[in-house]
C-alpha positions in Angstrom: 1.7 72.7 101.1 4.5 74.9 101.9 5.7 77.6 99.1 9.4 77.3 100.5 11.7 75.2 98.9 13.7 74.5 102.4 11.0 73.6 104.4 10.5 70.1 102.1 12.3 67.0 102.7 14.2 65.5 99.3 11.5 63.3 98.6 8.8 66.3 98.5 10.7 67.9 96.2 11.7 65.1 94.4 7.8 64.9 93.8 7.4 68.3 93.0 9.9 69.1 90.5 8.3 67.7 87.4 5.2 69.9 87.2 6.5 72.9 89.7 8.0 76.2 88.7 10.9 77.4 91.0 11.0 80.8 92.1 14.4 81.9 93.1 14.7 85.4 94.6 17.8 87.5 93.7 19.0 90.6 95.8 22.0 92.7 96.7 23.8 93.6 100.5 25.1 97.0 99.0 24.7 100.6 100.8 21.0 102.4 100.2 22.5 106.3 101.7 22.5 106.7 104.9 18.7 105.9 105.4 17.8 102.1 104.2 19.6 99.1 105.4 21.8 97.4 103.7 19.9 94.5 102.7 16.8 96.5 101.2 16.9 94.4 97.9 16.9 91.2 99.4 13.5 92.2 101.6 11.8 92.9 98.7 13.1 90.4 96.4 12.4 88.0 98.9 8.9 89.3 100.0 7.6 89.8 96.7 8.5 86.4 95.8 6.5 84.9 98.4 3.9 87.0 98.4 3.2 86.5 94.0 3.9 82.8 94.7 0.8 82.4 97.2 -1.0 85.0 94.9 -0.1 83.0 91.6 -2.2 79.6 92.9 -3.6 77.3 91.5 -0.2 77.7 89.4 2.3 75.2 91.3 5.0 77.8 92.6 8.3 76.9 94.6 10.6 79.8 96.0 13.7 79.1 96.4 16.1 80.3 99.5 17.1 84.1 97.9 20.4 85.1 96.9 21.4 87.7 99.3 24.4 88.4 97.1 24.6 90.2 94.1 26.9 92.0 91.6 27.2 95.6 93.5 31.5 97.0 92.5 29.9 100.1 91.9 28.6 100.6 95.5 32.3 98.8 96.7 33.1 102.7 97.6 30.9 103.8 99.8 31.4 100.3 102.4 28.4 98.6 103.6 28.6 96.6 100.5 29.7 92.8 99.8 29.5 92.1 96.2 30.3 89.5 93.7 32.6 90.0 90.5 30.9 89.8 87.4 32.4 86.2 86.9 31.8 84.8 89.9 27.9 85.9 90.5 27.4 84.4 87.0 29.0 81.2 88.4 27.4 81.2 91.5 23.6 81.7 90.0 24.6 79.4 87.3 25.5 76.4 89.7 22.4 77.5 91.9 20.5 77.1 88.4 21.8 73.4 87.1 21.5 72.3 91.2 17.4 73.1 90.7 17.9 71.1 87.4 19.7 68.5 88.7 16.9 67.9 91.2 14.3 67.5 88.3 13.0 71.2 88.3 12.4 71.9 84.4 10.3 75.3 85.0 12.8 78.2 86.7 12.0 81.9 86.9 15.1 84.6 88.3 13.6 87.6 89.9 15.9 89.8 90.3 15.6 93.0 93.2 19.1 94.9 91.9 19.5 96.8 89.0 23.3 96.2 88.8 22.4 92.1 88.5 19.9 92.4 85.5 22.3 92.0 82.7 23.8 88.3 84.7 20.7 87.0 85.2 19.5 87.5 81.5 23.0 85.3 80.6 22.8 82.6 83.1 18.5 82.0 81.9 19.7 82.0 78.5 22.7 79.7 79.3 21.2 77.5 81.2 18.3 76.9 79.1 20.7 76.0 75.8 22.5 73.7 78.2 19.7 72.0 80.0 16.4 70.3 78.9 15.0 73.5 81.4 12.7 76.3 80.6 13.7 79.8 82.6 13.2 83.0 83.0 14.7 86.2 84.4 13.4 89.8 85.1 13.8 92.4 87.2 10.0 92.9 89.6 10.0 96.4 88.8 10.1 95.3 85.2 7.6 93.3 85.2 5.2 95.3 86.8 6.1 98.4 84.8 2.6 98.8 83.7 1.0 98.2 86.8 3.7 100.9 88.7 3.0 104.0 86.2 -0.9 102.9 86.3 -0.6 103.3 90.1 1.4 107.0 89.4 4.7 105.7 91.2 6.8 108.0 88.4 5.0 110.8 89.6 6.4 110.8 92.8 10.0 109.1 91.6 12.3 107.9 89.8 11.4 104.4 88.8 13.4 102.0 90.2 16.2 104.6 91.0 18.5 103.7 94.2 17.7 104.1 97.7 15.3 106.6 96.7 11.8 108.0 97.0 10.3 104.9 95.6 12.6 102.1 97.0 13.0 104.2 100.4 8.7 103.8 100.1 8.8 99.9 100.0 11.0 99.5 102.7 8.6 102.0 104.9 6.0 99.6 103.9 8.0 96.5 105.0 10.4 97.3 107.4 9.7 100.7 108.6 12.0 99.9 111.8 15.0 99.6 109.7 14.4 103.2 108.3 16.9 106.2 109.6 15.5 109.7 110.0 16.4 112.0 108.9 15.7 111.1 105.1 18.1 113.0 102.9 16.4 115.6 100.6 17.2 117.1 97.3 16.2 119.8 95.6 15.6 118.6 91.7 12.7 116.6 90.9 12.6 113.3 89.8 12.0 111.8 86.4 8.3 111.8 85.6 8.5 110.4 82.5 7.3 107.1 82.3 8.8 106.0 78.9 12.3 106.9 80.6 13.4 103.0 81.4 12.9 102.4 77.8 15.7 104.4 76.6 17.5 103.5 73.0 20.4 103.4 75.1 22.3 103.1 78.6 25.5 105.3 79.7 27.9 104.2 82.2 29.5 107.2 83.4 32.8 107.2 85.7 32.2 108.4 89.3 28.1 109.0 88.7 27.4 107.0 91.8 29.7 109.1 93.9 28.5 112.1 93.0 25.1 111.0 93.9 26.3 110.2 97.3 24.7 106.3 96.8 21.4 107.5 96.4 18.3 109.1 93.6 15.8 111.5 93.7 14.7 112.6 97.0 13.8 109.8 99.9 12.1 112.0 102.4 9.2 112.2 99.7 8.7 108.5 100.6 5.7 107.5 101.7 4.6 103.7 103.6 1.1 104.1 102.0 2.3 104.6 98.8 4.9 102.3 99.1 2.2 99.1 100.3 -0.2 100.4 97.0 3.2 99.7 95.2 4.2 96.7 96.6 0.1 95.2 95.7 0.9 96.4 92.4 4.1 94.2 92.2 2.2 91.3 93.6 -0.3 91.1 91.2 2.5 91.6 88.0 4.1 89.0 89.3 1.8 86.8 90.0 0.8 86.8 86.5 4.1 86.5 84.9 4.6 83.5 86.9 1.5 82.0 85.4 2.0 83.0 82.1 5.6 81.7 82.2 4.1 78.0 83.8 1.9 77.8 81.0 3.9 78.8 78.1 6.8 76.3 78.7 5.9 73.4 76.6 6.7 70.0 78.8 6.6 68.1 75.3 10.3 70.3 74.1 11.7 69.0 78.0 
């Protein structure tokens, strides 16, 4: 059977949908500095999904067409970058949300491959799951596979997930390697080793950070495509299992 949703007629999926969980991949087309294309959050969104979906069988996985779009006004500055307002990509995942619904999917999981999109994608699962007789879930893949990412030392060498940087700038070397422009920019400071860092008590939003980063963290030419395919196993796996976990602890009795 095929994992993608699109490649199914109506009446697969309308056979499906009872006792399937629906993956739908979130990304971003924002800038990544001048080294990483444009859609780099959409490739791994959408390959990570695919790839934990095959890994997460015997559990009955779905994935959904991705949503290329995401809420990026903070990158609207440097161009390269078509976003959503906050309202609208909150709208536009919601009605993607009740369509799966409205199909007979009761089991839907977000996974999300933009920071700037985290905070929507919590509302619209939470939303959507007071609305509808629907379980769902939503989380960030470098959330879930925290753990696994500082087991597999990817703080050492960056800032986890930072932007366009030494550890996103190594996934795409491991996916798309074509699509990456040499030279890599470099910088001088180091970045954050310390793992407990994405847990912090709380989050600043500081006018004009992201220009003075010049749309981009850390340092990228410390990327690495070795690194960045050890990462990208590490994802899988996290995945994988969240998916199952997530199938098995949504009760069909409370749909």
């Amino acid at each position: 059977m095929s994992l993608l949703f699109e490649e199914h007629t109506r009446e697969q999926l309308r056979a499906l949908a009872p006792h399937t969980l629906v993956l739908l991949p979130v990304g971003a087309v924002e800038q990544h500095g001048p080294h990483l294309p444009v859609g780099t959050d959409r490739f791994t969104a959408e390959y990570i999904a695919r790839a934990a979906a095959a890994a997460a069988a015997p559990t009955p996985v779905l994935v959904a067409p991705t949503l290329p779009f995401g809420s990026s006004q903070h990158h609207l500055p440097f161009g390269g970058t078509l976003s959503l307002g906050t309202e609208t990509y909150y709208r536009v995942l919601s009605d993607l949300c009740e369509s799966l619904i409205v199909c007979g999917f009761r089991r839907i999981f977000i996974l999300n491959g933009h920071g700037g999109n985290n905070e929507l994608i919590q509302l619209v699962a939470r939303d959507m799951a007071l609305k509808h007789p629907a379980h769902l879930a939503a989380a960030a893949y470098w959330t879930i596979a925290w753990d696994a990412l500082v087991a597999a030392q990817a703080h050492r060498h960056a800032g986890l997930p930072g932007h366009a940087g030494t550890f996103e700038t190594s996934l795409i070397m491991a996916l798309r390697p074509e699509l990456v422009r040499e030279p890599r920019p470099h910088r001088d400071n180091p970045p954050d080793t310390d793992a407990r860092s994405f847990y912090a008590p709380y989050r600043a939003e500081l006018h004009g950070a992201w220009p003075r980063m010049l749309g981009y963290t850390d340092s990228p030419d410390q990327a690495d495509a070795g690194r960045g395919e050890r990462y990208l196993e590490a994802i899988v796996g996290a995945v994988a299992g969240a998916l199952t976990e997530f199938y098995h602890s949504a009760p069909e009795e409370d749909l």
